[in-house]
C-alpha positions as CSV (number, residue, x, y, z in Angstrom):
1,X,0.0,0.0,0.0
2,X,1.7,3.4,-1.3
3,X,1.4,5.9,1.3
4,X,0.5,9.5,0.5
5,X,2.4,11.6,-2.1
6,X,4.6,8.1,-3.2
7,X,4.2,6.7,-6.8
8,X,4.9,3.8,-8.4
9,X,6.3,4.4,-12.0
10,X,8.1,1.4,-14.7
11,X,11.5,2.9,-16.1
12,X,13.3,1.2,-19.2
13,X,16.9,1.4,-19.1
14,X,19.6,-0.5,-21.6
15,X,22.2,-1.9,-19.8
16,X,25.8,-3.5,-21.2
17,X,25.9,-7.3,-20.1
18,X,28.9,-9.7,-21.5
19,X,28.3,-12.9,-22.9
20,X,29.9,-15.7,-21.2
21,X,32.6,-15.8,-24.7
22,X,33.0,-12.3,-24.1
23,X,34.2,-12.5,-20.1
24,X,36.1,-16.2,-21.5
25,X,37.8,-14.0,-24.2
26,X,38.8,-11.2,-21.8
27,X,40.5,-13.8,-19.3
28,X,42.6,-15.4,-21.4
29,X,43.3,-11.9,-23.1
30,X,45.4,-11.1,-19.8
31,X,47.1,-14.1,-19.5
32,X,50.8,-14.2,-20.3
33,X,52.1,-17.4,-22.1
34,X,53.3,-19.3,-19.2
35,X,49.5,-18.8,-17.7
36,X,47.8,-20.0,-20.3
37,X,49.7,-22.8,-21.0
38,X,48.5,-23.8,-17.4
39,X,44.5,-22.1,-18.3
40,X,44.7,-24.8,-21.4
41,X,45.6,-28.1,-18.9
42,X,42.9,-27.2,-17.0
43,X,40.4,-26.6,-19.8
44,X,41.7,-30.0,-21.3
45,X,40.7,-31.7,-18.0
46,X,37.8,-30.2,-17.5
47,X,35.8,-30.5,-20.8
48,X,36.2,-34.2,-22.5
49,X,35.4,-32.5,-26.1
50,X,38.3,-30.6,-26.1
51,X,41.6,-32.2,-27.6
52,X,45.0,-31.4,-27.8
53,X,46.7,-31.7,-31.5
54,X,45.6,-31.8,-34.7
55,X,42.2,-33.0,-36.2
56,X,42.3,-35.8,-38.6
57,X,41.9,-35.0,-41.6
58,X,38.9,-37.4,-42.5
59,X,36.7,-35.2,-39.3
60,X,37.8,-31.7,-40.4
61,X,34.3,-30.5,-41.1
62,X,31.9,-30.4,-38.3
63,X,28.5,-29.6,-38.4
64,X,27.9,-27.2,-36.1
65,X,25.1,-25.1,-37.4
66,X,22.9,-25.8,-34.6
67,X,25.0,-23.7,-32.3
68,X,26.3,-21.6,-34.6
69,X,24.3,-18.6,-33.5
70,X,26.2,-19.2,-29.7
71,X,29.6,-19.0,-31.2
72,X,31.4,-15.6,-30.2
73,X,31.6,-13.2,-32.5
74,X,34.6,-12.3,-34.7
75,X,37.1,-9.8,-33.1
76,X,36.2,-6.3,-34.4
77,X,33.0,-7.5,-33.2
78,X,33.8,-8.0,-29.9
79,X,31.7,-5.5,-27.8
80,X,34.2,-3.2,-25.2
81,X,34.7,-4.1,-21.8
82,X,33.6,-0.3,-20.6
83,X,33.0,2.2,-23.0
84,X,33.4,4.6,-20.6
85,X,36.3,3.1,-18.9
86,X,39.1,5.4,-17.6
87,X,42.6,3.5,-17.5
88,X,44.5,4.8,-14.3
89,X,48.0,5.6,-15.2
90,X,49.6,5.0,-12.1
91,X,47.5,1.7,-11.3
92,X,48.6,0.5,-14.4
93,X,51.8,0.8,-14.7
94,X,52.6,-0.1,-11.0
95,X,50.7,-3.3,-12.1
96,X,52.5,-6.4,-13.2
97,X,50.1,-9.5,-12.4
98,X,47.0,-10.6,-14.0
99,X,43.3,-10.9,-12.6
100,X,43.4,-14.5,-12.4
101,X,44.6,-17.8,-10.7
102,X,48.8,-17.6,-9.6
103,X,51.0,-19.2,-11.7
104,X,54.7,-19.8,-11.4
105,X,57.0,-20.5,-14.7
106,X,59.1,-22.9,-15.6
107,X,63.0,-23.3,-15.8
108,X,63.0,-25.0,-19.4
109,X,63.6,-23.6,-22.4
110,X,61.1,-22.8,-24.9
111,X,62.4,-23.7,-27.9
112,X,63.5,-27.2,-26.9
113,X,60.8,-29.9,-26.5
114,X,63.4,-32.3,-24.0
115,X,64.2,-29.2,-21.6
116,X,60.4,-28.4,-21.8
117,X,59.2,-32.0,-20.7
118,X,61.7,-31.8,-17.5
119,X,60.4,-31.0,-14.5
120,X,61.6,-28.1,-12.4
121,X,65.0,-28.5,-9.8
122,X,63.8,-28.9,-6.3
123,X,65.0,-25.4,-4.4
124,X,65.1,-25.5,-0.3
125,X,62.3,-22.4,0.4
126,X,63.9,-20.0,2.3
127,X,61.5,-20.9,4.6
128,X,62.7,-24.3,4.8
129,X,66.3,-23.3,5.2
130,X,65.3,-21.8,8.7
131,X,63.5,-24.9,10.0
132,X,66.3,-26.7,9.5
133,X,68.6,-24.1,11.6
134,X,65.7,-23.5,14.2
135,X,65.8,-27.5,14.8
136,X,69.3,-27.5,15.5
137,X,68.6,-24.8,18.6
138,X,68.5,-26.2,21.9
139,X,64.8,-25.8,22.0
140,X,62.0,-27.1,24.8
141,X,58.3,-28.5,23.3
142,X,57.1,-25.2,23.9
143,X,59.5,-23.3,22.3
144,X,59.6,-24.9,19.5
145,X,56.1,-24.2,19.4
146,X,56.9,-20.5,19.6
147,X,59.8,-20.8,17.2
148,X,56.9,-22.6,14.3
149,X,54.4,-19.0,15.4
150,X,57.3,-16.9,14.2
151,X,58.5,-18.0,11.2
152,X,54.9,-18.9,9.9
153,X,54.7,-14.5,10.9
154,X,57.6,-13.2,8.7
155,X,56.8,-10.8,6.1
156,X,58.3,-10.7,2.9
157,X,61.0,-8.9,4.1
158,X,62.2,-11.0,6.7
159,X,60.2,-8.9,9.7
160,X,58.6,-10.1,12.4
161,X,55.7,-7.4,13.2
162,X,52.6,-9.8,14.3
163,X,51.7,-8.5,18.0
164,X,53.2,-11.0,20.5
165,X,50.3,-11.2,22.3
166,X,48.5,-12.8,19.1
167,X,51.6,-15.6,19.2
168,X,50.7,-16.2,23.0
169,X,46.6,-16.5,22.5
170,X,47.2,-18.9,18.9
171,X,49.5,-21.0,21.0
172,X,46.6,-21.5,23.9
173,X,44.0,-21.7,21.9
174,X,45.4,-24.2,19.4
175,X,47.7,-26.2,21.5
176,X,46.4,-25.4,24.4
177,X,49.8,-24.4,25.6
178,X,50.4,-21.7,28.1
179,X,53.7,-19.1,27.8
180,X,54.2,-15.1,27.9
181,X,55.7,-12.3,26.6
182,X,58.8,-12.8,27.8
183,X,59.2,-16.7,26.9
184,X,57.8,-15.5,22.9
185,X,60.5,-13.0,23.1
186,X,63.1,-15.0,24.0
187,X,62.6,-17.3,21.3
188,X,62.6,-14.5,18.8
189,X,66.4,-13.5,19.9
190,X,67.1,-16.5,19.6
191,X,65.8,-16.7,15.6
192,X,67.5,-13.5,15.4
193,X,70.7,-15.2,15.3
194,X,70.5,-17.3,12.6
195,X,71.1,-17.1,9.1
196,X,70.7,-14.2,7.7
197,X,71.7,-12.4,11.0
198,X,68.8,-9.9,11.9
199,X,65.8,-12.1,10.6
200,X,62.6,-12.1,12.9
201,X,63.7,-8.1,13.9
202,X,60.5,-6.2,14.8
203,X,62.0,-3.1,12.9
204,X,64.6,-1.8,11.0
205,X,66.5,-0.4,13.8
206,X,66.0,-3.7,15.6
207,X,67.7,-5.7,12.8
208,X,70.3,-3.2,12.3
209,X,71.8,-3.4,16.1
210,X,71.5,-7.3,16.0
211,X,73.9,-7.5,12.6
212,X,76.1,-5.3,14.7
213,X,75.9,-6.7,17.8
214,X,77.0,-9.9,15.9
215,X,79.9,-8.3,14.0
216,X,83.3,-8.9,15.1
217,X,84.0,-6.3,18.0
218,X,87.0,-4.9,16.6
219,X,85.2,-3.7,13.2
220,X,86.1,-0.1,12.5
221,X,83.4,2.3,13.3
222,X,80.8,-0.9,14.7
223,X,81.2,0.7,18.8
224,X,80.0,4.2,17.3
225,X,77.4,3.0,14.7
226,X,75.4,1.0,17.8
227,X,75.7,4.1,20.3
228,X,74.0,6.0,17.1
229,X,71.0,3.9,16.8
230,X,70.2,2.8,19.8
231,X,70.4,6.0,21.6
232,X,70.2,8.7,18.0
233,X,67.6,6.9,15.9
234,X,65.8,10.2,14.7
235,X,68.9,11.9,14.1
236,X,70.3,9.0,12.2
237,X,67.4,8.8,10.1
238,X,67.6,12.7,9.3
239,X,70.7,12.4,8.7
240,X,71.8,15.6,11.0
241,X,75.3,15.0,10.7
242,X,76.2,18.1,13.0
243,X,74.0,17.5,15.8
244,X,75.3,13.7,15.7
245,X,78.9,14.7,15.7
246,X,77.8,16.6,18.6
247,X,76.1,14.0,20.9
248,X,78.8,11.4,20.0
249,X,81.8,13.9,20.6
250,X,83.2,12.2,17.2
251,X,84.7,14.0,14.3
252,X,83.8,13.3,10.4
253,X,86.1,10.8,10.1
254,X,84.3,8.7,12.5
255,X,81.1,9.7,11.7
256,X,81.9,8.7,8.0
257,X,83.0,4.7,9.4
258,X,80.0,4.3,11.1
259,X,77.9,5.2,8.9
260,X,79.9,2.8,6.0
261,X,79.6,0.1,9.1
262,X,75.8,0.3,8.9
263,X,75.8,0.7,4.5
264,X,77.3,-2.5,5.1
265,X,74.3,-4.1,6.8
266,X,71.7,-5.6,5.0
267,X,68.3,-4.0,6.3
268,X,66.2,-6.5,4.3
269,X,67.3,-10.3,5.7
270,X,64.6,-11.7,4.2
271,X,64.4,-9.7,1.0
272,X,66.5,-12.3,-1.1
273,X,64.6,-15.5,-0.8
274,X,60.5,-14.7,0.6
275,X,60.1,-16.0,3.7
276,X,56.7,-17.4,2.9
277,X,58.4,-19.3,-0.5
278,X,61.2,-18.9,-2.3
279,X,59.8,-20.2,-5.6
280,X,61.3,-18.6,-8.2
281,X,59.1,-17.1,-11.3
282,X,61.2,-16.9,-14.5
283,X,60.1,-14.2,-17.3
284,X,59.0,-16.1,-21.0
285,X,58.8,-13.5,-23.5
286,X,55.5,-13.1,-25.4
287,X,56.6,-11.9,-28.2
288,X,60.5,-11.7,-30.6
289,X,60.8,-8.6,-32.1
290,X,63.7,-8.1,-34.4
291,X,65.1,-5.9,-37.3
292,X,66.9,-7.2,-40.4
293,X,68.1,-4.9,-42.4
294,X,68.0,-5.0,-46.2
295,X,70.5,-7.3,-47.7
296,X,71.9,-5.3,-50.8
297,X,73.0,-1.7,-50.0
298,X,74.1,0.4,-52.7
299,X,76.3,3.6,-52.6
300,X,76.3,3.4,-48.9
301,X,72.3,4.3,-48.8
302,X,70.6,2.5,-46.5
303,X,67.5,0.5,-47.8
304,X,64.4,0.2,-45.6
305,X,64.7,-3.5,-43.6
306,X,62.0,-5.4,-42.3
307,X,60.8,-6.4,-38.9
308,X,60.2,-9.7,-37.9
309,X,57.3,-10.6,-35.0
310,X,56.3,-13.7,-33.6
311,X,54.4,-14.4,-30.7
312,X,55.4,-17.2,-28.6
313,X,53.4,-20.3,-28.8
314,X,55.9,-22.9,-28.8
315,X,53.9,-23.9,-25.2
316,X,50.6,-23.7,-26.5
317,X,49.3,-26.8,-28.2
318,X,46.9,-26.6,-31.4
319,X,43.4,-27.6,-29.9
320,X,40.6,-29.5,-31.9
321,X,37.1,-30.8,-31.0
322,X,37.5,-34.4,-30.6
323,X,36.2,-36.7,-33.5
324,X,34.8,-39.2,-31.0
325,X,32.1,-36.8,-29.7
326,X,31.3,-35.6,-33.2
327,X,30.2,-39.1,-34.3
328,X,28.9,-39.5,-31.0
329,X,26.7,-36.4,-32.0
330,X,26.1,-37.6,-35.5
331,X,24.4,-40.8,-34.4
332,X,22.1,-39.1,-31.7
333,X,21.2,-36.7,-33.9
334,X,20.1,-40.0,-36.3
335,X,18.1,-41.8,-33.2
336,X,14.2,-41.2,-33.7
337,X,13.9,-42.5,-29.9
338,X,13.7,-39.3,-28.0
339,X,13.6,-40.4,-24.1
340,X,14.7,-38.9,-21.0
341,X,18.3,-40.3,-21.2
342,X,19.2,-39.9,-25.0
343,X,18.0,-36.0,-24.4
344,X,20.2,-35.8,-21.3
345,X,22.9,-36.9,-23.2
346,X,22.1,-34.8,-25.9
347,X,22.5,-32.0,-24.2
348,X,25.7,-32.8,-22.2
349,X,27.2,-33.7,-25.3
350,X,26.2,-29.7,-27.2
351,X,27.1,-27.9,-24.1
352,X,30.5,-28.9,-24.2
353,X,31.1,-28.9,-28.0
354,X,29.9,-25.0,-27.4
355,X,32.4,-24.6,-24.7
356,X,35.0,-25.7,-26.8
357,X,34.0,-23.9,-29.5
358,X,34.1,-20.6,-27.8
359,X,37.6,-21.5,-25.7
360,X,39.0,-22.5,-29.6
361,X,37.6,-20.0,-31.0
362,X,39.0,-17.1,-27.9
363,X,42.8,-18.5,-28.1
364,X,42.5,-17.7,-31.8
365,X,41.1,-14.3,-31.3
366,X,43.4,-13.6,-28.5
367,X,46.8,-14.3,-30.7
368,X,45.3,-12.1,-33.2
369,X,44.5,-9.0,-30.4
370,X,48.2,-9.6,-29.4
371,X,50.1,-9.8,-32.6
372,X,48.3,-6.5,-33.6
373,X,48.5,-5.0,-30.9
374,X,52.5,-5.5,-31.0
375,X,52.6,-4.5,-34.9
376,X,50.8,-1.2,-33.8
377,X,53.9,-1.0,-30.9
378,X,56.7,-1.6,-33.2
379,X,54.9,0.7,-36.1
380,X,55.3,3.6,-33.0
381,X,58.2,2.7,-31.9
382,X,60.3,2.0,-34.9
383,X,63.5,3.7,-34.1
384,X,63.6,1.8,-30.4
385,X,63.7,-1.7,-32.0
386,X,65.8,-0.6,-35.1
387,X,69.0,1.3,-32.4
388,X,67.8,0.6,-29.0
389,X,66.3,4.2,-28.2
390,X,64.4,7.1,-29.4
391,X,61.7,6.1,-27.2
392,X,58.7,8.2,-28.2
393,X,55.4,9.6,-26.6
394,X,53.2,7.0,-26.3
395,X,50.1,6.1,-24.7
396,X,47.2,3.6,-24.4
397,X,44.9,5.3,-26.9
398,X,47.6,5.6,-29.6
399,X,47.4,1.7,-29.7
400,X,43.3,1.5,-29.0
401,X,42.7,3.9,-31.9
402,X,44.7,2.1,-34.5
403,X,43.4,-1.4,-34.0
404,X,40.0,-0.6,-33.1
405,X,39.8,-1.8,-29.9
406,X,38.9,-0.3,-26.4
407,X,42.0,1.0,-24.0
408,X,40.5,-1.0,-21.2
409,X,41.6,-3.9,-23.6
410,X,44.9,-2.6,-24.8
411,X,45.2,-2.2,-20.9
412,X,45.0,-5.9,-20.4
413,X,47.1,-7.2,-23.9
414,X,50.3,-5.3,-22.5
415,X,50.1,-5.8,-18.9
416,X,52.5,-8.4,-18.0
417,X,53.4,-9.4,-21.1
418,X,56.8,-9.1,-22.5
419,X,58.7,-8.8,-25.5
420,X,62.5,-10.1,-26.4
421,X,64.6,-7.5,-28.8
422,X,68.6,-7.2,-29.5
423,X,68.4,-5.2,-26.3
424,X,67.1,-7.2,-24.1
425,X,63.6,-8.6,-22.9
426,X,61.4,-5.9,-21.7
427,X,57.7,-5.5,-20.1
428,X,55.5,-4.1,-22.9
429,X,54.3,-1.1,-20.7
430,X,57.6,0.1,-20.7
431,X,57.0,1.7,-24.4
432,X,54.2,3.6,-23.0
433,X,54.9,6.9,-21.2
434,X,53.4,10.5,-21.8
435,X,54.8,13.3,-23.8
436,X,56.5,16.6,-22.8
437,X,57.2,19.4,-24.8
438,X,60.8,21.0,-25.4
439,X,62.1,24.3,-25.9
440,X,62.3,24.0,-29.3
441,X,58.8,22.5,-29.4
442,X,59.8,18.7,-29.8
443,X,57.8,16.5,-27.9
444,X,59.6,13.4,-25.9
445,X,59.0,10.8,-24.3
446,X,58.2,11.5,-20.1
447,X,60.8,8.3,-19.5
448,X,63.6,10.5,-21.3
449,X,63.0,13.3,-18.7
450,X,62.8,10.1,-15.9
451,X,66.4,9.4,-17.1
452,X,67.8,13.0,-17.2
453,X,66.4,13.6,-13.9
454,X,68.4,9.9,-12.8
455,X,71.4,11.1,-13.9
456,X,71.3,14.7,-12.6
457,X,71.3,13.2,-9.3
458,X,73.8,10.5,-9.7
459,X,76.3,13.7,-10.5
460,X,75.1,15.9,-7.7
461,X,77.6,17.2,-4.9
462,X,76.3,14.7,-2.2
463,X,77.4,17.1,0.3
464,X,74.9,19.4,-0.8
465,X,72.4,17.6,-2.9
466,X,70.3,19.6,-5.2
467,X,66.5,20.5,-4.7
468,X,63.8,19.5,-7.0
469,X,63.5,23.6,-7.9
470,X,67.5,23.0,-8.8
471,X,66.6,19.8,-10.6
472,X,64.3,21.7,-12.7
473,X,66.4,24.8,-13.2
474,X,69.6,22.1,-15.1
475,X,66.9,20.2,-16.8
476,X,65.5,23.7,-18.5
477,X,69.4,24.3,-19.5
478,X,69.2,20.8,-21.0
479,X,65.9,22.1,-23.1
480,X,63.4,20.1,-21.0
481,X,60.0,22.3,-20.3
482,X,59.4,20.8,-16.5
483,X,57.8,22.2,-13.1
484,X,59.1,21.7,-9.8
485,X,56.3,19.7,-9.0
486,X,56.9,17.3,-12.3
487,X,60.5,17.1,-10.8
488,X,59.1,15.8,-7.6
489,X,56.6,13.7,-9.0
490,X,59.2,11.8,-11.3
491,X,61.4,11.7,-8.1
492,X,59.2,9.8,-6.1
493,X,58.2,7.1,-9.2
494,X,62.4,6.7,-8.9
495,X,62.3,6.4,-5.6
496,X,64.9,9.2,-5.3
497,X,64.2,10.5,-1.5
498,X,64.5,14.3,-1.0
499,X,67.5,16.2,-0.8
500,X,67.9,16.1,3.0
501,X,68.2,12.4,2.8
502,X,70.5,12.0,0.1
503,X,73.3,13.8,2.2
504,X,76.7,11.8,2.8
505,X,79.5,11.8,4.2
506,X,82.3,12.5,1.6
């Protein structure tokens, strides 16, 4: 019952949905090779129809008219993701992983079948590694309990910064075990002496003094550099050299060895191998992009070469619809008994010739999407694959224009994917970066500033580094048009830190 002054009107609105080929094509659009070598094993288990190989040549044609109006459309066809869609710059090149399952490559080489077919060296985890060093501690039932809540609480880098309180409530609640505080942290000095000295520290400053503490006691500058942190942290990290010469009643000469005592020091002890796996993930190029140039030169002119692309499939087998199921479908279609079972299995039988169809029929659009995608790259960028650099402007909607597609997909072809060239293997978002106008009203490429800026700072005086208004100043003497703020912001994507903090000691 509507209450007074409410109504009760019908509105027709038009809403975008995807097909189910349409969200299939756009997953295995993101993958990179090794990925979807992995997506087609489990497709292949999953869905009987599906083969691996080539069709006989006897079953090439299939009649599939009565689902060919469920088949996905061709490419071009392909409605976009978001019309509307906004690609965030910063998300997406901070981005490296796809929306999907994890995967983990393989040590073998591509273009050898017998290295492909072997399986993958067993590595010790890092993890592993300090199980084994923890069991050789003198260590009651209990603490070994404590030691197993610890190590199952390091970060990535090595830390240990779960609340010890939470370590003493998981041990009673699960092992019904009672301890303290003090026991939990007497286990965790204890970790902190293993290999690599400093793991299990509940800070940086923590895992510094215990690699010092550890050092040999006659090591030049190792009394002065633990006096410093434990009792000067915020000066240390400041860097006030002055007021630190000050409190220590040292001079620069033995301000500069402590501070080369602690450079020493590795602040990250758990940085090399994770402490939650150490499996490693190898890159597989997506792509080979090279340049030949033209055989016959005449008169020392150069002639126009050719570039040569592939996309690497050597780990993605050719897929067919098995010929069993399409005689299996032939004869049912020839049965004139139509009971419960035969329709059952009717039906099984067409959904997953359709599923097939479509996950056939996506691999095949997707190789097309990513070999145009990186003809439209090297067409922009013809000077970097030729020599190397030259690096121009160029940004998602240069590539989405050209092969008529939407920059949400262009977003997902070049994340994570790579590309092998004479100059190395590199991460196709690499090629993208925005423009900035010269002086003389040339526009280049934002990661040529990036590398100006680099190298201005690698030349500074580090007894008086230069501010990002100075930055600016020698980069508008090198012709670069940039703001302070540009300066700052290009900075902090190097992960320069500000002038105050890259003071030394010369």
């Amino acid at each position: 019952m509507l209450k007074t002054g409410q109504q009760m009107n019908q509105k027709q609105t038009q809403q975008q949905r995807l097909s189910p080929q349409q969200i299939q094509y756009i997953k295995l659009l993101q993958l990179p090779t090794i990925a979807l070598e992995q997506r087609i094993k489990e497709e292949l288990e999953v869905n009987p129809v599906l083969e691996e190989g080539e069709p006989a040549d006897e079953l090439d044609e299939f009649e599939s008219q009565e689902w060919e109006e469920e088949k996905p459309e061709r490419e071009d066809e392909l409605e976009p993701v978001d019309q509307n869609e906004e690609v965030d710059w910063e998300e997406f090149m901070n981005n490296t992983e796809y929306d999907g399952d994890n995967y983990s490559g393989g040590s073998g080489y591509a273009g050898n079948e017998e290295w492909r077919d072997l399986p993958d060296p067993y590595h010790e985890s890092f993890l592993e590694e300090l199980e084994q060093q923890v069991g050789l501690l003198d260590l009651t039932e209990k603490e070994k309990l404590i030691a197993d809540q610890i190590l199952g609480s390091l970060d990535q880098d090595g830390y240990f910064r779960r609340e010890i309180e939470a370590v003493v409530d998981n041990i009673a609640f699960n092992e019904g075990v009672l301890t303290d505080r003090e026991e939990v942290e007497a286990v965790r000095k204890k970790i902190q002496q293993l290999d690599p000295p400093g793991i299990a520290s509940r800070d940086l400053r923590d895992c510094l003094l215990t690699q010092l503490d550890m050092m040999d006691y006659d090591a030049e500058g190792r009394s002065t550099a633990i006096e410093m942190l434990r009792d000067y942290w915020d000066l240390f990290e400041k860097k006030h050299f002055s007021k630190l010469k000050k409190k220590l009643d040292i001079d620069n000469e033995e301000l500069k060895a402590a501070f080369n005592c602690i450079t020493g020091l590795d602040p990250k002890p758990g940085g090399d191998g994770s402490a939650v796996d150490d499996t490693q993930n190898y890159i597989e190029p997506d792509f080979e992009v090279y340049y030949q140039p033209a055989e016959n030169q005449e008169n020392g002119e150069e002639e126009a070469g050719d570039f040569v692309i592939s996309l690497n499939n050597s780990n993605v087998p050719p897929l067919h619809i098995s010929p069993r199921y399409k005689k299996m479908w032939d004869d049912l279609k020839k049965k004139k008994t139509k009971n419960k079972q035969t329709k059952e299995t009717k039906s099984f039988i067409k959904s997953k010739i359709e599923s097939a169809q479509w996950f056939i029929d996506s691999i095949r659009q997707r190789q097309n999407t990513l070999m145009n995608t990186m003809k439209t790259i090297v067409a922009l960028q013809e000077d970097f694959f030729k020599h190397g650099e030259g690096l121009k402007p160029m940004i998602l909607k240069d590539i989405a224009e050209r092969v008529n597609l939407d920059i949400s997909t262009i977003s997902r072809v070049v994340n994570g994917k790579y590309v092998q060239t004479h100059f190395g293997v590199f991460e196709l978002k690499y090629f993208f970066s925005e423009g900035l106008e010269t002086e003389s009203g040339e526009e280049v490429s934002s990661r040529e500033v990036k590398n100006a800026v680099q190298e201005i700072v690698d030349n500074e005086n580090k007894k008086k580094p230069l501010s990002d208004q100075a930055i600016a100043d020698l980069l508008k003497e090198q012709g670069y048009k940039v703001a302070r703020r540009t300066v700052s912001k290009y900075r902090e994507k190097l992960n320069i830190p500000v002038a105050r903090l890259r003071k030394q000691i010369i």
